[in-house]
C-alpha positions as CSV (number, residue, x, y, z in Angstrom):
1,X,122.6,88.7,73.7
2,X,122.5,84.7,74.5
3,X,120.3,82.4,76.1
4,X,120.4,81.3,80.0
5,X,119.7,77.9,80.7
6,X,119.3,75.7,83.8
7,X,118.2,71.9,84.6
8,X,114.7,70.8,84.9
9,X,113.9,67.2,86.3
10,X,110.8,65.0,85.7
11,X,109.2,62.9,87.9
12,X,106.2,60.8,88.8
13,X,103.7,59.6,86.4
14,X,105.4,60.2,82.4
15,X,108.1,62.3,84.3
16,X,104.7,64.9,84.6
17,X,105.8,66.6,87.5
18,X,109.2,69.0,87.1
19,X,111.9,70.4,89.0
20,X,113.3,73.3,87.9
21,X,116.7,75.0,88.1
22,X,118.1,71.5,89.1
23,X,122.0,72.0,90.3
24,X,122.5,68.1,90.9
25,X,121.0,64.7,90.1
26,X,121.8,61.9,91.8
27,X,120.3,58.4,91.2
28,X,118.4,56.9,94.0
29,X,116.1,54.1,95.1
30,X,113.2,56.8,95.1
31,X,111.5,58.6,92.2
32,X,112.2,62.2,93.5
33,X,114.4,65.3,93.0
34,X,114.6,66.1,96.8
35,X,115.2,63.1,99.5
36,X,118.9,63.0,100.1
37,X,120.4,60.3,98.1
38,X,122.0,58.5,101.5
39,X,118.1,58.3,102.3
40,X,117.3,55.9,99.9
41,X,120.1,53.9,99.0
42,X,120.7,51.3,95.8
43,X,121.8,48.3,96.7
44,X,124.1,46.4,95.1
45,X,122.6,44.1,92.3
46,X,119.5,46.9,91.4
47,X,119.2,49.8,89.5
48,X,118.6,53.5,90.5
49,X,115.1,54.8,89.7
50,X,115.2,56.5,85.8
51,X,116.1,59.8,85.6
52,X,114.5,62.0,83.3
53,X,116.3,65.9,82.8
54,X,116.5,68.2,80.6
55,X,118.3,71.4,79.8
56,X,116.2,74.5,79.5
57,X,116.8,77.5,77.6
58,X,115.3,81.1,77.8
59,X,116.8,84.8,77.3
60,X,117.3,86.2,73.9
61,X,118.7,84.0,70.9
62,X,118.4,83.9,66.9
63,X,118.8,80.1,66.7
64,X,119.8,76.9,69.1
65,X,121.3,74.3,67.1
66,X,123.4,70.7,67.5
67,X,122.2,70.2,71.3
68,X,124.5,66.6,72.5
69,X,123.8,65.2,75.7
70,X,127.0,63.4,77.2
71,X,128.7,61.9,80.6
72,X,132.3,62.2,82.0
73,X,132.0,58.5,82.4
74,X,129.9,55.5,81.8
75,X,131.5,53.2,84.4
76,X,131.8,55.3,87.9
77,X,133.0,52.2,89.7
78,X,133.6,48.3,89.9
79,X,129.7,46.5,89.1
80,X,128.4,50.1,88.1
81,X,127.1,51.4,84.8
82,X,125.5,54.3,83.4
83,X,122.8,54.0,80.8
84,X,121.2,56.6,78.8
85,X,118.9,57.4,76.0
86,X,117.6,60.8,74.1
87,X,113.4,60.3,74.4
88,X,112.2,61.1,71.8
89,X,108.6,60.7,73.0
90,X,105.7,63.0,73.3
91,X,105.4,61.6,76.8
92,X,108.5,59.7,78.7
93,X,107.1,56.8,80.9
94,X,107.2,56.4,84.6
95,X,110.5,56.6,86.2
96,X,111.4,52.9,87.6
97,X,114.0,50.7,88.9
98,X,112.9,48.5,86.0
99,X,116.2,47.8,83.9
100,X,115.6,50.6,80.9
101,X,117.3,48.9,78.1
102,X,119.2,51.8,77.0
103,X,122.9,51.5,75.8
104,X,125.9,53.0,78.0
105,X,125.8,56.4,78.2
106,X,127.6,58.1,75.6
107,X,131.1,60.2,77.3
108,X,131.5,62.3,73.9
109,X,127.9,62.9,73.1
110,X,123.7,62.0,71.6
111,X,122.3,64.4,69.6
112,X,118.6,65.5,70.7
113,X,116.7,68.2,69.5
114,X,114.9,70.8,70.5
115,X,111.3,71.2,72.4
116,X,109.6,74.8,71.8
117,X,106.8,74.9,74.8
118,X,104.1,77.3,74.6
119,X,101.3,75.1,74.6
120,X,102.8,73.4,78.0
121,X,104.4,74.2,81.1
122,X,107.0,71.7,80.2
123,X,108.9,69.4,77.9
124,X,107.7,66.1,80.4
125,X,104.6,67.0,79.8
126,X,102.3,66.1,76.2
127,X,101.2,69.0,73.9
128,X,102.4,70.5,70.5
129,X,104.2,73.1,69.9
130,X,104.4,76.6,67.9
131,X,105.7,79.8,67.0
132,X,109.9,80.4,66.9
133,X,112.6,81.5,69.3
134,X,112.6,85.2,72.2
135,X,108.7,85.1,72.1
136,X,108.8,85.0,75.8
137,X,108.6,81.0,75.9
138,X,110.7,78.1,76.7
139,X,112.7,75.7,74.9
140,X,114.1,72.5,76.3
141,X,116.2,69.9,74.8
142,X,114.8,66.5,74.4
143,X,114.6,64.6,77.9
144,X,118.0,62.7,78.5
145,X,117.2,59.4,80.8
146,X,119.6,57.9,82.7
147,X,119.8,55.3,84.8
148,X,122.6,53.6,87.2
149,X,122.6,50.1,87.3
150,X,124.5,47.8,89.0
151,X,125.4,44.2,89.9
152,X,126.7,42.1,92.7
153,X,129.5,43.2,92.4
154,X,129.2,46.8,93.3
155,X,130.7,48.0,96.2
156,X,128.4,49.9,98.8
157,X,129.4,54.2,99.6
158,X,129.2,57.0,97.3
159,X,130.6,56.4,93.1
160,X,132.8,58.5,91.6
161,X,130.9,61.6,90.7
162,X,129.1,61.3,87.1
163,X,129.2,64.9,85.2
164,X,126.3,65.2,82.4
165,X,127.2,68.0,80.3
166,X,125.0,69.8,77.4
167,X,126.4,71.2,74.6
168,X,125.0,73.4,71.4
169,X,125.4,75.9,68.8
170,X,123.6,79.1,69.5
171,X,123.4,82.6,67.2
């Protein structure tokens, strides 16, 4: 027995509205989880839009444990950085291209905890929650934002591809 667990992203207003079984995130001029990247460009000198994702866990499990958020890399090209912060939060603001002051995104891992939802659909949305892990619920790990930002430096094209990886101890 384990647990199964897939991406959810939030968006819109407090990263309210989610996107579930997520299989890629990419950082955009536009707060959404479905217009084609190349649609909506960053230019150099801006940031992306925040991204707001989480891991989500279901099946059957005793305990989850020492979740860590992390990226392959921080710096994906010349003028380019990746920031990132564990919200801690009831409710994670508004994704924007406003600079989120968040340090560079940690390549070997931030610790978050754990979100049990019962009493929401979702961990980007506010509520409290009860009871304990397999009663036919969800958990998520705390949202993980990220944002790419850039300067003038940064040339224009694709980045080297960013890999955000969960990790945790599960019995």
């Amino acid at each position: 027995m384990a647990s199964t667990q897939t991406w959810s992203e939030g968006n819109g207003t407090n990263a309210g509205t989610e996107t579930t079984s997520r299989a890629e995130a990419n950082w955009k001029n536009v707060d959404d989880s479905t217009t084609a990247y190349s649609s909506s460009p960053i230019t150099a000198g801006n940031n992306s839009f925040s991204k707001y994702q989480a891991i989500k866990y279901a099946g059957t499990f005793n305990s989850l444990s020492a979740l860590t958020y992390k990226v392959s890399t921080n710096a994906p090209g010349t003028g380019l950085s990746v920031v990132a912060a564990v919200i801690t939060a009831a409710t994670p603001a508004t994704p924007t291209t406003t600079a989120t002051g968040d340090s560079a995104a940690s390549t070997t891992g931030t610790s978050a905890n754990f979100v049990h939802t019962n009493t929401w659909s979702s961990v980007f949305a506010a509520g409290s929650a009860t009871g304990g892990p397999n009663d036919a619920t969800s958990w998520y790990g705390q949202a993980y934002r990220t944002q790419l930002q850039t300067t003038g430096s940064a040339a224009p094209g694709d980045i080297t591809s960013v890999t955000i990886t969960a990790t945790w101890t599960e019995s």
